[in-house]
C-alpha positions as CSV (number, residue, x, y, z in Angstrom):
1,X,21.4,-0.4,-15.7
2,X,20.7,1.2,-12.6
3,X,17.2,1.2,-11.4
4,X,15.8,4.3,-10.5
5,X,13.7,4.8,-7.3
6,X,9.8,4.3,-7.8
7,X,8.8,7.8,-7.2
8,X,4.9,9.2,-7.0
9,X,4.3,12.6,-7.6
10,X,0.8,12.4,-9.8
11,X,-2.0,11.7,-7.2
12,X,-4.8,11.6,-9.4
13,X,-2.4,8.7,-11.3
14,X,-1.7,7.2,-8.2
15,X,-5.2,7.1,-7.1
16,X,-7.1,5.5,-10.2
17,X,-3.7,2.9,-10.7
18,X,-3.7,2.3,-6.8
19,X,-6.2,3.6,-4.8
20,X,-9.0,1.9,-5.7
21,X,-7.1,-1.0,-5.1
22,X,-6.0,0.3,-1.5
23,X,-9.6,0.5,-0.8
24,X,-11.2,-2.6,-1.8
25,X,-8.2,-4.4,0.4
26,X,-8.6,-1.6,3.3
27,X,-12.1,-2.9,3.8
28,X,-11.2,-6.4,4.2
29,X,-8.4,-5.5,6.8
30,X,-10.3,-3.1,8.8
31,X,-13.0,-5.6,8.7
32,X,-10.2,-7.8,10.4
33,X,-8.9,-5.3,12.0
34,X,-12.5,-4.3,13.7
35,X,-11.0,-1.4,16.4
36,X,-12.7,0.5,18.5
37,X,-14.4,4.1,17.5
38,X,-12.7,7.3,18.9
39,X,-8.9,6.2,18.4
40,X,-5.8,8.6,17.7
41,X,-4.8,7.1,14.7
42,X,-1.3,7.9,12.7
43,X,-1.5,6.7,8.6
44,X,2.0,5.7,7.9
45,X,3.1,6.6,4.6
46,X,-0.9,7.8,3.6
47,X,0.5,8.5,0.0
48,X,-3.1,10.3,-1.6
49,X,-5.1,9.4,1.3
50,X,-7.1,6.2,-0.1
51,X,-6.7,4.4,3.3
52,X,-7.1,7.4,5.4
53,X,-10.4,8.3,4.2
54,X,-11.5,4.5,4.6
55,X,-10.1,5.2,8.3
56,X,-12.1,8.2,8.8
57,X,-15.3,6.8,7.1
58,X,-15.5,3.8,8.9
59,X,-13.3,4.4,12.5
60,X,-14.5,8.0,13.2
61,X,-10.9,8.8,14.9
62,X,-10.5,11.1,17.3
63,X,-7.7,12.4,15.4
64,X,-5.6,11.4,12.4
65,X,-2.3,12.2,11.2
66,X,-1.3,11.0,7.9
67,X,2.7,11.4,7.0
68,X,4.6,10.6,3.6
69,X,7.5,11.6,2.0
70,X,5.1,13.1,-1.6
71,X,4.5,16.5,-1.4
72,X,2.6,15.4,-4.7
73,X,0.2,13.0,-2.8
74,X,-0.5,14.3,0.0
75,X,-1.9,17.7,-1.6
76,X,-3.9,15.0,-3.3
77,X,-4.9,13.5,0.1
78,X,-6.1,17.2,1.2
79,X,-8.7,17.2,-1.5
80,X,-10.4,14.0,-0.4
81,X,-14.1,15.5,1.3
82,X,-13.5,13.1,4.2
83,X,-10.2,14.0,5.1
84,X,-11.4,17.3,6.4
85,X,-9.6,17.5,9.8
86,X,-7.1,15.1,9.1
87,X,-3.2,16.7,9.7
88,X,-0.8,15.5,6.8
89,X,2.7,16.2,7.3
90,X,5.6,15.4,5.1
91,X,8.1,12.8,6.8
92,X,10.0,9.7,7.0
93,X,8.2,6.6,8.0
94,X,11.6,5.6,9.5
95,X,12.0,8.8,11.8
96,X,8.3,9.8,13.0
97,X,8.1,13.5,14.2
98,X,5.9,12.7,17.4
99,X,6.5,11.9,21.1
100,X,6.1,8.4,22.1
101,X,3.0,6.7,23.5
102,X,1.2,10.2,21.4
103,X,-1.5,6.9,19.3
104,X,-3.8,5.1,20.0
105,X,-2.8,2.9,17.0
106,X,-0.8,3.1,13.8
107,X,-1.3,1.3,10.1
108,X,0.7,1.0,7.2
109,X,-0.9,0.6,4.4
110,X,0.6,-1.3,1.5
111,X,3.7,0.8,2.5
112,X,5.9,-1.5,4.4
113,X,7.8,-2.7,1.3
114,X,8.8,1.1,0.4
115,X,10.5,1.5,3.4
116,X,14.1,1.3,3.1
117,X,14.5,-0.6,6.9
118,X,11.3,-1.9,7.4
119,X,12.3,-2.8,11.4
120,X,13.2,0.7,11.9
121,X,9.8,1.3,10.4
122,X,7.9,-0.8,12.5
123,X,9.9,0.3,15.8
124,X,9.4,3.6,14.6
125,X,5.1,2.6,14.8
126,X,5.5,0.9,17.9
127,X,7.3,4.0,19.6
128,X,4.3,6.5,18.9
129,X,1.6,4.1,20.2
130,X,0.7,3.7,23.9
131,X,0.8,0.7,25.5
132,X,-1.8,-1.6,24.6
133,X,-2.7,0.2,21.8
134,X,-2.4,-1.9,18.1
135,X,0.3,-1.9,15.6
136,X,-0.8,-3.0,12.2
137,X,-0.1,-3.3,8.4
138,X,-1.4,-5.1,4.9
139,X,1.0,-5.2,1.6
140,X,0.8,-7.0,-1.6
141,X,2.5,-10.2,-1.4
142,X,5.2,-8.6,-3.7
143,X,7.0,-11.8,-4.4
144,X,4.2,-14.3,-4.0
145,X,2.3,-13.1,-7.1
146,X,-0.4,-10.8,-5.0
147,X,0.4,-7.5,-6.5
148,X,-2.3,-6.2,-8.5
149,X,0.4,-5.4,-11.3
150,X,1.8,-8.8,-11.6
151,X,0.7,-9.7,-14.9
152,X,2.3,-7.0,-16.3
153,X,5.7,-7.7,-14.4
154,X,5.6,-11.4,-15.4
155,X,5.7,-10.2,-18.9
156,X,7.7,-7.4,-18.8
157,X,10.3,-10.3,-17.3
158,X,9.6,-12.9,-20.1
159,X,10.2,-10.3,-22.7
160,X,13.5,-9.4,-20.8
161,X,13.1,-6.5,-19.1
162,X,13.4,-5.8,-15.7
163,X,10.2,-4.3,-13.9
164,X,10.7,-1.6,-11.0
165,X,10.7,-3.1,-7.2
166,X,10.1,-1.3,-4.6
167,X,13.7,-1.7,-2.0
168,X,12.3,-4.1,0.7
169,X,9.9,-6.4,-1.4
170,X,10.8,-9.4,0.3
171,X,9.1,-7.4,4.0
172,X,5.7,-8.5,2.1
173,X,5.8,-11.7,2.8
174,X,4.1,-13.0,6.3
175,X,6.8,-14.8,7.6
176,X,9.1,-11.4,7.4
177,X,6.0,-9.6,8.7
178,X,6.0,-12.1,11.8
179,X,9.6,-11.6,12.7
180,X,9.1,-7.6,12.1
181,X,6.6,-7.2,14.5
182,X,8.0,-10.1,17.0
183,X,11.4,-7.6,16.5
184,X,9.9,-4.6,17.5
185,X,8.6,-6.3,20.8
186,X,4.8,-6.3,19.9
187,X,2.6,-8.9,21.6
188,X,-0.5,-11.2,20.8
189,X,0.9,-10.6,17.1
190,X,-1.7,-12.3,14.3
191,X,-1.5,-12.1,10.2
192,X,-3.9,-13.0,7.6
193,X,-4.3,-13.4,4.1
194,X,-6.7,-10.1,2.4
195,X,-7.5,-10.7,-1.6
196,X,-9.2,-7.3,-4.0
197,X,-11.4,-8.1,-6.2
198,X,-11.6,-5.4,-9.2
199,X,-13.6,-5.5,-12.5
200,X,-12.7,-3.0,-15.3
201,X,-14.3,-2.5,-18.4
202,X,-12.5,-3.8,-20.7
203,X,-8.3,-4.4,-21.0
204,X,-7.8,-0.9,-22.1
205,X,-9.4,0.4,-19.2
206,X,-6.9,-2.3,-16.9
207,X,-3.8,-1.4,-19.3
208,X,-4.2,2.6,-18.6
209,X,-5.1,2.5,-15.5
210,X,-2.3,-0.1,-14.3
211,X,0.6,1.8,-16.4
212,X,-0.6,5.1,-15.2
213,X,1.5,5.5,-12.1
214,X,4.7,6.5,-11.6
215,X,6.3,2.8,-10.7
216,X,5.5,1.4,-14.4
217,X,6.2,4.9,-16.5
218,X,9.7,4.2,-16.7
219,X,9.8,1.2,-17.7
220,X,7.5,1.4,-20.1
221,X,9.0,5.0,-21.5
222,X,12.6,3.0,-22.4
223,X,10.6,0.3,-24.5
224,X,10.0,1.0,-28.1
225,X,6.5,0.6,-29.3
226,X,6.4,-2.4,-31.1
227,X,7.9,-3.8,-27.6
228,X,4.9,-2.3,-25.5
229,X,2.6,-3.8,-28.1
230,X,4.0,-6.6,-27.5
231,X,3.5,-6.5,-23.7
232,X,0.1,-5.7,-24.2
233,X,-1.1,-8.6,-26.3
234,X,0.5,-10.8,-23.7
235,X,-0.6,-9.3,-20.5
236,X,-4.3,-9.5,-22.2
237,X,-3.6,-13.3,-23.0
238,X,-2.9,-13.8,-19.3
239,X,-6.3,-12.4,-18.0
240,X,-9.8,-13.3,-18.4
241,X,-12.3,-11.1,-20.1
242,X,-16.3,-12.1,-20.2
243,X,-18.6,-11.8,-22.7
244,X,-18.7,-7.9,-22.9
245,X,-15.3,-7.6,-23.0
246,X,-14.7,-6.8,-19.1
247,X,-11.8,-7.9,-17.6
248,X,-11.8,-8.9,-13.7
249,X,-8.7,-9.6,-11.5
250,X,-7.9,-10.4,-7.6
251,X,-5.2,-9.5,-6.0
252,X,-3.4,-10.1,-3.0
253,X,-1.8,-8.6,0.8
254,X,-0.6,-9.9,3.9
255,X,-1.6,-8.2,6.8
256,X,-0.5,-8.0,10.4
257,X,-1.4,-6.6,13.3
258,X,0.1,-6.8,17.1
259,X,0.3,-4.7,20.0
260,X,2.7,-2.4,22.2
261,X,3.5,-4.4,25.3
262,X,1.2,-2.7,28.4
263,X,3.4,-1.1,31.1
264,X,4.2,-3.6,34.2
């Protein structure tokens, strides 16, 4: 069976299932990250704007363009209160619509691994930014058991059934990352580990909210019910849940960030 491309048009879906998680790790890396105030800023691939609005709240940019391929997220994005002067455009992270040298600095955020050629991605990045300015990225550790989702995959595996990837999972990891951004020519290049920490309250709460979005629906949608039961009394067996019943889980990304070589 072929699998079909993960696809998000529901950003309110997207943004309980994801976004909260893409904020919780967005703090650590910008905590990391630590740039200066008063930056043109571009958000590749901004989906529903959970790491913009981070961006905005904590960086006050001088201006912020956010770009994805969703027309479904990004009218999401436009209804966050902090996005208010942020441009969104629809686009390819793998063919930017700007001049060169136009940022000050450009993120991906937990993108990297939907991007079909991640080094034309990154060159893409390091094309828009001026010299000196940064180049930078976190994602889930896709294959090292850091996405948030994982204990759902793992069963969904054991159970045979093959969970959606996104088409460059194996970019996630920080070796890949390294040679990415090494690729793309970027200098004084540094990763590092960033773990989420999430508490829901209760399994139900981590069940909906993990199989709301649109990379688990159709899976989940060819399974028949006693199957999905199934799934769900394992994935609960594989977490912890305290004494009221709430369930807390970490996950974890690889970040990265580097910067555009200055001119001689």
């Amino acid at each position: 069976m072929v699998q079909q491309p993960i696809r998000f048009d529901d950003g309110k879906a997207y943004e309980r299932g994801m976004g909260i998680w893409s904020h919780l790790a967005g703090q650590v890396f910008l905590d990391w990250l630590a740039p200066p105030l008063g930056l043109r800023w571009i958000d590749v691939g901004c989906g529903s704007g959970a790491f913009t609005e981070l961006l905005v709240r904590r960086c006050a940019p001088a201006e912020t363009q956010g770009i994805d391929p969703s027309d479904a997220q990004l009218a999401f994005a436009h209804t966050r209160p902090a996005t208010h002067g942020v441009t969104f455009l629809q686009g390819d992270a793998m063919a930017l619509p700007f001049d060169g040298g136009r940022f000050d600095a450009a993120v991906m955020a937990l993108v990297i691994f939907f991007v079909p050629d991640p080094a034309k991605g990154v060159a893409e990045m390091a094309r828009v930014v001026c010299p000196g300015g940064v180049v930078s990225a976190y994602a889930w550790d896709m294959l090292g058991g850091g996405f948030p989702f994982d204990p759902i995959q793992v069963e969904l595996r054991a159970l045979g059934f093959t969970p959606p990837l996104p088409p460059s999972p194996e970019a996630s990891r920080t070796a890949a990352l390294r040679d990415l951004w090494t690729g793309a020519g970027l200098e004084d290049v540094e990763t590092r580990e960033v773990t989420a920490r999430r508490s829901f309250p209760d399994f139900e709460d981590f069940w909906s909210a993990s199989t709301a979005m649109g990379s688990m629906r159709p899976t989940l949608a060819t399974m028949a019910a006693g199957d999905v039961e199934q799934l769900k009394a394992r994935v609960r067996a594989r977490l912890s849940e305290d004494a009221a019943g709430r369930v807390t889980y970490q996950a974890r990304a690889n970040a990265i960030k580097g910067r555009v070589p200055k001119s001689a």
